[in-house]
C-alpha positions as a Python dict, from the first residue, in 0.01 Angstrom:
ca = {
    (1, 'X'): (0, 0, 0),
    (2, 'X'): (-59, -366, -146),
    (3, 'X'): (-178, -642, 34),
    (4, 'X'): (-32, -970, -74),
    (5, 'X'): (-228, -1196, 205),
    (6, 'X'): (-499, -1213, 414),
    (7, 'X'): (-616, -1334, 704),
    (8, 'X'): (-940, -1401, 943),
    (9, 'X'): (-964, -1108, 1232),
    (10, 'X'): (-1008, -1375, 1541),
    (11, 'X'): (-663, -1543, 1444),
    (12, 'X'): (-334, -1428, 1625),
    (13, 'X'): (-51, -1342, 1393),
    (14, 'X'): (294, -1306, 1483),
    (15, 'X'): (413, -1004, 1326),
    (16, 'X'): (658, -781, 1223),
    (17, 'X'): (769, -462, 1011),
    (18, 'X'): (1050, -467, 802),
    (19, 'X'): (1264, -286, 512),
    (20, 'X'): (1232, -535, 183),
    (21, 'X'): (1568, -579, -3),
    (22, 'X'): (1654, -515, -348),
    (23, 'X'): (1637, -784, -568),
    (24, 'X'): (2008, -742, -670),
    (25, 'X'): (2104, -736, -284),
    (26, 'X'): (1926, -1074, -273),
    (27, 'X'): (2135, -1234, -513),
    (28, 'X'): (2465, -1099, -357),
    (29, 'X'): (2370, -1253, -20),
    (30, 'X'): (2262, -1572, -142),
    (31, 'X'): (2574, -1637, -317),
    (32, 'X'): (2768, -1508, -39),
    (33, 'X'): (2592, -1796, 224),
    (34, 'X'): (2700, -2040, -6),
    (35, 'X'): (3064, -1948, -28),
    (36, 'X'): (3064, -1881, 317),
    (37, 'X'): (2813, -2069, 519),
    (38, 'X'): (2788, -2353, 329),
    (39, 'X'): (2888, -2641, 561),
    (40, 'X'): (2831, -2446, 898),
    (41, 'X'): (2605, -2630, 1212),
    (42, 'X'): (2334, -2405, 1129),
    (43, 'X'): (2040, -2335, 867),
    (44, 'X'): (2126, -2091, 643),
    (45, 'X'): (1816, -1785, 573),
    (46, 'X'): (1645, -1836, 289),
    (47, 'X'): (1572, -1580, 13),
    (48, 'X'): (1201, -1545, 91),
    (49, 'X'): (1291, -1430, 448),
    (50, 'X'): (1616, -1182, 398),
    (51, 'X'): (1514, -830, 551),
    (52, 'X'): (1591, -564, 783),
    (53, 'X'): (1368, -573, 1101),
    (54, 'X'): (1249, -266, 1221),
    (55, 'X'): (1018, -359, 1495),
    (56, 'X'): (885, -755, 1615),
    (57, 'X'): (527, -721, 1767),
    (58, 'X'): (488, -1096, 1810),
    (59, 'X'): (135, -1304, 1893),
    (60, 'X'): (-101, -1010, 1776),
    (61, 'X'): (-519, -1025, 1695),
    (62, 'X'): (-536, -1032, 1332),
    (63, 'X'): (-741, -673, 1376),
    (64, 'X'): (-412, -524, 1403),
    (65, 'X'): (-274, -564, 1073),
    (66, 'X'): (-479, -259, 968),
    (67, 'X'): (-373, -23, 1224),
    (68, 'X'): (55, -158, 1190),
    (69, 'X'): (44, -91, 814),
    (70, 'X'): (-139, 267, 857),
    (71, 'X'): (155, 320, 1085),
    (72, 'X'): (384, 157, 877),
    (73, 'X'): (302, 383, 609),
    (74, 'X'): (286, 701, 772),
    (75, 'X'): (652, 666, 909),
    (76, 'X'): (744, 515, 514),
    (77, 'X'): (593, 858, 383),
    (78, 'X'): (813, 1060, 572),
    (79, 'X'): (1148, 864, 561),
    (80, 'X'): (1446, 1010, 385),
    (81, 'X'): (1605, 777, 169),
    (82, 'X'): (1770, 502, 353),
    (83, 'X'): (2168, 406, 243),
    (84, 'X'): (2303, 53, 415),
    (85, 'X'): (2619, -136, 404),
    (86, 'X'): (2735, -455, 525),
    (87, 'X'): (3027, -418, 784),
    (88, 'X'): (3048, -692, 970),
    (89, 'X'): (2920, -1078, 1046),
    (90, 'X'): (2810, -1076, 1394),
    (91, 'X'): (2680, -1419, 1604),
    (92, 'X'): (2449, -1393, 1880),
    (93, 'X'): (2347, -1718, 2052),
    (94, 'X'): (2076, -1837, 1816),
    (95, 'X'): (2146, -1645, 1505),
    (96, 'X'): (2458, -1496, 1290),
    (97, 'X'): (2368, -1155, 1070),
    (98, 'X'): (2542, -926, 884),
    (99, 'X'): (2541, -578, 1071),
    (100, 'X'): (2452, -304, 849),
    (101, 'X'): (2606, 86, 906),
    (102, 'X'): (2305, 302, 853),
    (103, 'X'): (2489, 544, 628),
    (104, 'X'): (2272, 833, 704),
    (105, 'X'): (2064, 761, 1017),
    (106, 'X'): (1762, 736, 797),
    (107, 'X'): (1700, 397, 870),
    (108, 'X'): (1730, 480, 1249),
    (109, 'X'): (1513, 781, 1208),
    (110, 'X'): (1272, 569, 1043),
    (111, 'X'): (1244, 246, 1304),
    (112, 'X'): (1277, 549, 1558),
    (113, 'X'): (906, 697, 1411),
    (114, 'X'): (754, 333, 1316),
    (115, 'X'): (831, 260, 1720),
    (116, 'X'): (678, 547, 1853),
    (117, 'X'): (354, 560, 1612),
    (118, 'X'): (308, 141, 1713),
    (119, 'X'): (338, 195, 2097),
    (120, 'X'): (79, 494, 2056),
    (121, 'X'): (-143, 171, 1961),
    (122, 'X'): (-50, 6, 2197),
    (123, 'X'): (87, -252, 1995),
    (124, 'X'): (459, -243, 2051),
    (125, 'X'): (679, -208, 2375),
    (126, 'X'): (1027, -88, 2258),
    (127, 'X'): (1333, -324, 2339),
    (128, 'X'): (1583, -161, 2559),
    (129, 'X'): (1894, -228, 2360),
    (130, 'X'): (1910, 17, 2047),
    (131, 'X'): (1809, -48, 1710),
    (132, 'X'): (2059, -259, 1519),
    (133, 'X'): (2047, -241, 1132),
    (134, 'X'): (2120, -597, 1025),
    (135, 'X'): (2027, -939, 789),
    (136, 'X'): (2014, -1238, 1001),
    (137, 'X'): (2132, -1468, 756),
    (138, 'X'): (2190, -1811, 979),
    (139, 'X'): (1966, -1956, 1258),
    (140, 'X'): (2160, -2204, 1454),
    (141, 'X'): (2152, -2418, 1808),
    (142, 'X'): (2502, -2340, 1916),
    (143, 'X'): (2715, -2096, 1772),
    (144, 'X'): (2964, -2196, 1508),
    (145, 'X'): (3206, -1945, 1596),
    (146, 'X'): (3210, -1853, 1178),
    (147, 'X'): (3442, -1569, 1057),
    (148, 'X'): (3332, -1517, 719),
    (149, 'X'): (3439, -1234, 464),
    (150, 'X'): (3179, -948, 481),
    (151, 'X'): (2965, -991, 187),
    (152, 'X'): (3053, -735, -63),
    (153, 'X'): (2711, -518, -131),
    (154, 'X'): (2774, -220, -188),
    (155, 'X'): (2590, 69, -72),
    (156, 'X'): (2185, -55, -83),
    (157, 'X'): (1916, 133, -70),
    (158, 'X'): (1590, -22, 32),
    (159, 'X'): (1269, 92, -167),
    (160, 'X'): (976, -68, 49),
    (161, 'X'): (859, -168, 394),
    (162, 'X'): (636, -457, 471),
    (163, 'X'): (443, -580, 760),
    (164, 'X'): (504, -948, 743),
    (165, 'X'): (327, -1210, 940),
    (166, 'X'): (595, -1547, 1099),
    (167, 'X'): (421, -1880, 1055),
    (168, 'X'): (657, -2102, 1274),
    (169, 'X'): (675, -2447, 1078),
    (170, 'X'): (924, -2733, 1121),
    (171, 'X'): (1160, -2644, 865),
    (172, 'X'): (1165, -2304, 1011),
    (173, 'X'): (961, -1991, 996),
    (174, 'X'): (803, -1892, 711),
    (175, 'X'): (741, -1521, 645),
    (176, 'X'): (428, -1390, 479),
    (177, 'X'): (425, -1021, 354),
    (178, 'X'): (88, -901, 469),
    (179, 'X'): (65, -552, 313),
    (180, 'X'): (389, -319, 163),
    (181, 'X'): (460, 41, 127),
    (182, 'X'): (700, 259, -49),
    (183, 'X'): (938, 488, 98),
    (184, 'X'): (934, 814, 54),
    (185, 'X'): (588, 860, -6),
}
């Protein structure tokens, strides 16, 4: 585990865990936004905040950092390696992603672990609609209605997990890894 950031324990810290993204991946979906989102009524996801969620814990004491990446890691330690690929662009009323198939289930199995380790520390309340592996790659007012291409990306396979930490600024949030794990031990 590395920590990239830190941060005093009586501050509140909205976080969450997520799968990091190749760097190769990175470059295929920045070039697809551009092709295909350029234009759009919306603000198009920077680099620096491309992931896969796996769980939002939102306003937490600082103190939990620790605890979230121990968990974090435990459930990275014992994930089988994780295949994606981009099927489909999908709006919802603030955001548009691409949806991801989880090849395998190992990126289910894995957000299905990290979930139940987090609300064992009473950290995290599990949403009631299933896990969806996706990219949210716009953030918008009002849907544009877009019907882009699926980005081509081949099969991806995500190396690292990170708890992250959301500093909400004008421009947009701003994401902040706070500590990152491998996968797969």
């Amino acid at each position: 585990m590395t920590s990239r950031a830190t941060v005093e324990s009586s501050a509140r810290l909205r976080l969450f865990c997520a799968l990091t993204l190749p760097d190769a991946t990175l470059d295929r979906l920045l070039e697809w936004q551009r092709r295909e989102l350029a234009g759009s009524d919306g603000r198009v996801v920077p680099r620096g905040n491309l992931h896969v969620t796996l769980a939002f814990l939102g306003s937490r004491p600082a103190a939990d950092v620790g605890p979230v990446s121990v968990a974090l890691r435990a459930a990275a330690e014992s994930a089988d390696p994780i295949a994606l690929r981009a099927t489909r662009y999908r709006e919802t009323r603030s955001v548009g992603m691409v949806v991801l198939d989880d090849v395998h289930g190992s990126a289910g199995h894995l957000a299905l672990d990290l979930f139940a380790r987090l609300e064992q520390l009473s950290v995290y309340e599990r949403e009631r609609r299933p896990w969806l592996a996706h990219v949210t790659v716009l953030r918008f007012r009002r849907p544009p209605r877009l019907r882009p291409e699926v980005p081509d990306l081949g099969e991806l396979s995500p190396s690292g997990a990170a708890v992250y930490h959301s500093v909400l600024r004008s421009g947009g949030a701003q994401y902040e890894v706070l500590e990152s794990v491998s996968l797969g031990g």
